[in-house]
C-alpha positions in Angstrom: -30.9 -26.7 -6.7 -28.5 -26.1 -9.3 -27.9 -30.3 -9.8 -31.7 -30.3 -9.8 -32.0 -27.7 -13.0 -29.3 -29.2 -14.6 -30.3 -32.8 -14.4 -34.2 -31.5 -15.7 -31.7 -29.1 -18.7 -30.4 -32.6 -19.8 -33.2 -34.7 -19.5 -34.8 -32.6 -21.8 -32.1 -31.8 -24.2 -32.6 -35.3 -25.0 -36.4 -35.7 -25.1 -36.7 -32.6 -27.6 -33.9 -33.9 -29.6 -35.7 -38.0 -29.2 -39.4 -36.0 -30.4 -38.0 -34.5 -33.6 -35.9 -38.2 -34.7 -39.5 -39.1 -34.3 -41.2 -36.5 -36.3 -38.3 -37.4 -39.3 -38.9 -40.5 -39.2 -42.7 -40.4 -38.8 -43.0 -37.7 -41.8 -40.8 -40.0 -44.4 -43.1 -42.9 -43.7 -46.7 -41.2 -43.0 -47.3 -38.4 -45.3 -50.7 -37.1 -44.4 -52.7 -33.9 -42.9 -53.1 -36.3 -39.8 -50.4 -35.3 -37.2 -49.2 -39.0 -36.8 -45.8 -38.0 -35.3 -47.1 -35.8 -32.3 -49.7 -38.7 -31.8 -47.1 -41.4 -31.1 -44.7 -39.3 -29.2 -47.5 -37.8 -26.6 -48.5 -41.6 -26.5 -45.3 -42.8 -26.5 -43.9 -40.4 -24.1 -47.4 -41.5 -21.3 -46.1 -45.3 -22.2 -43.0 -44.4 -21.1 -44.0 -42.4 -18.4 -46.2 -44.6 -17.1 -43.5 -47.9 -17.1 -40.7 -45.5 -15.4 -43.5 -44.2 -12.5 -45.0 -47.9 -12.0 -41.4 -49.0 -11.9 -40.7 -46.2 -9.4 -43.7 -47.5 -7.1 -41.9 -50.7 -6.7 -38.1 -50.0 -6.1 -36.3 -47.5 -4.0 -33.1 -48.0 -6.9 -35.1 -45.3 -8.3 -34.4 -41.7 -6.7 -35.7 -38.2 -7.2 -32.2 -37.6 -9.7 -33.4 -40.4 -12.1 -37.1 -39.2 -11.5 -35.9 -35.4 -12.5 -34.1 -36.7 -15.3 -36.2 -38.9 -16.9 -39.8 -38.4 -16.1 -39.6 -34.5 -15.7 -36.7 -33.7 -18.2 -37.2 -36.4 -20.9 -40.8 -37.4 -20.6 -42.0 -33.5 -20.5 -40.0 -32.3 -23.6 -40.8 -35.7 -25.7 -44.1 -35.0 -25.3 -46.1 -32.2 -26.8 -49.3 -30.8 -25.6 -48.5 -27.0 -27.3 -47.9 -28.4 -30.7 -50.9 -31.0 -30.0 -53.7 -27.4 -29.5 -51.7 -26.0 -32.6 -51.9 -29.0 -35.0 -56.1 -29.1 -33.8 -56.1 -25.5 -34.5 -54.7 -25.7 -38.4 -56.6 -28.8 -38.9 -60.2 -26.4 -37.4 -58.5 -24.1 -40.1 -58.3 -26.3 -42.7 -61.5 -27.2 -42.5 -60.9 -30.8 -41.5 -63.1 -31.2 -38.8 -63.3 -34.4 -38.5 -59.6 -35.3 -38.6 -59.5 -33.0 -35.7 -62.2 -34.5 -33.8 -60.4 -38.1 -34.3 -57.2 -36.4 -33.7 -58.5 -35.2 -30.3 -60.0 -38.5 -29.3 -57.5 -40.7 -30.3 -54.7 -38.8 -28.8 -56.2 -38.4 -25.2 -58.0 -42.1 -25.0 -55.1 -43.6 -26.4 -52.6 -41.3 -24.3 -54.5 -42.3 -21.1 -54.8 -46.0 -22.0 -50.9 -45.9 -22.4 -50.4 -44.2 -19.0 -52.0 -46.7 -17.0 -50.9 -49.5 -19.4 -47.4 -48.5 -18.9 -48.0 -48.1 -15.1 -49.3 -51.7 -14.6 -46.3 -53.0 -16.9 -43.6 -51.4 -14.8 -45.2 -52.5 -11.7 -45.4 -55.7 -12.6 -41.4 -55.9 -13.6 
């Protein structure tokens, strides 16, 4: 249990440390109401999800240790839905309605696609 916790603790560590490199490098480049960086790490982070769990399907060099680390731990601190509802919320606030409507829409169609494309590509390594 202890083992499980700890490999979940680092996993994370560096997911939440990988999200904000993002959101630096994301703000120096794309200065804009739009919440570009959450976008690409909650699509990134499915992509990558989706690659490591079609992987999984495939090979047994994958155990529940790697799958704790990385798909629990890493995936689900690189990704972001809380700051996702908040950025929709100030952009509703800001009276940018339409930003937030594409906001929305982009990031779940996108996010999904990304899943299932990153499924089918790690299946198909």
């Amino acid at each position: 249990m202890i083992k499980n916790i700890l490999l979940v603790g680092v996993g994370g560590f560096m997911g939440s440390i990988a999200r904000y490199l993002v959101y630096l490098v994301v703000g120096k480049r794309l200065v804009s109401i739009f919440p570009w960086g959450t976008l690409i790490v909650n699509v990134g982070g499915s992509l990558i999800l989706g690659i490591f769990m079609g992987i999984m399907i495939k090979t047994t060099m994958i155990n529940d240790n790697i799958r704790l680390l990385i798909a629990v731990g890493f995936c689900g601190s690189f990704t972001t839905f809380s700051t996702f509802a908040y950025e929709n919320m100030f952009l509703y606030q800001q009276k940018a309605l339409p930003t937030a409507l594409g906001y929305t829409f982009a990031s779940l169609v996108i996010a999904i696609a990304a899943i299932f494309g990153g499924y089918f590509i790690g299946r198909s390594l």
